[in-house]
C-alpha positions in Angstrom: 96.0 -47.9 -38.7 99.6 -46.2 -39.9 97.4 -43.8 -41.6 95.7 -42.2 -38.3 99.2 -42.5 -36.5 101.0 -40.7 -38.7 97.8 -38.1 -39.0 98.4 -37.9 -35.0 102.1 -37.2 -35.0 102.2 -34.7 -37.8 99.3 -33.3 -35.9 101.5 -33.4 -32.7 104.7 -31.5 -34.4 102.3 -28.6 -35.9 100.9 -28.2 -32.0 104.3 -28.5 -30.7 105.9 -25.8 -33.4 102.3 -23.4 -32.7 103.6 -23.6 -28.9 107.3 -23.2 -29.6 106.4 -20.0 -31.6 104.5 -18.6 -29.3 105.9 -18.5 -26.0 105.6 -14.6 -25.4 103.8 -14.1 -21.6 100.4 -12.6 -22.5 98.3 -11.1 -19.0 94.9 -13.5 -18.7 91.9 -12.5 -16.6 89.4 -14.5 -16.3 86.5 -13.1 -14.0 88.8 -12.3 -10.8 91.4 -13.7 -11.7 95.0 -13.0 -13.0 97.9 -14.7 -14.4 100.6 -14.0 -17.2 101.0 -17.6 -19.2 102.9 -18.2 -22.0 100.4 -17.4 -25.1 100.7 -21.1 -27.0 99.9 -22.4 -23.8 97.2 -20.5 -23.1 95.8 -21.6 -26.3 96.1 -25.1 -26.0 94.6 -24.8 -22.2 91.4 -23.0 -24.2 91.3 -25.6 -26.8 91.4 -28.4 -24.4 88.4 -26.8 -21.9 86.8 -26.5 -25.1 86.7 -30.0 -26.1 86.3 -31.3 -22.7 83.4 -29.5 -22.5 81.8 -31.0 -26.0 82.7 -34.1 -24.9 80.7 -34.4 -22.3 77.8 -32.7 -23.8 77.9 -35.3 -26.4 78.2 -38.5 -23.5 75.5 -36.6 -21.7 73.3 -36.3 -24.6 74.3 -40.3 -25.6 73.6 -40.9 -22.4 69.7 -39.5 -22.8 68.8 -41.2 -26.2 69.9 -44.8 -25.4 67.7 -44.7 -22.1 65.1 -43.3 -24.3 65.7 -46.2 -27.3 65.5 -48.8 -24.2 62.5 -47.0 -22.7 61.0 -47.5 -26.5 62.0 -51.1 -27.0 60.2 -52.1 -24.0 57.1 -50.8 -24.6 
């Protein structure tokens, strides 16, 4: 258990220093859209999106395989 906190904090200070390194304004557009947002930020926003959207791919896809195991273990 102390091993995966301290994997999450040191993990937290290198996002945190990334972030603080990075704070020059960089001009987004996404489709119609503009905005200037700290580049770090940006980043981190991306990364997050990202894995929000694996993540719910993967429940989704969980989701489909355990109503087929029940379906199977019925029959």
């Amino acid at each position: 258990m102390w091993t995966a906190t301290a994997f999450g904090l040191i993990l937290l200070v290198v996002v945190l220093v990334f972030i603080l390194e990075n704070l020059q304004d960089v001009k987004v557009n996404f489709f119609t859209v503009h905005w200037r947002i700290p580049l770090g930020i940006d980043l981190l926003l991306a990364a997050l999106l990202g894995g929000l959207v694996v993540f719910t791919a993967g429940a989704v896809r969980l989701l489909q395989l355990r109503r087929q195991s029940r379906r199977k273990s019925k029959s």
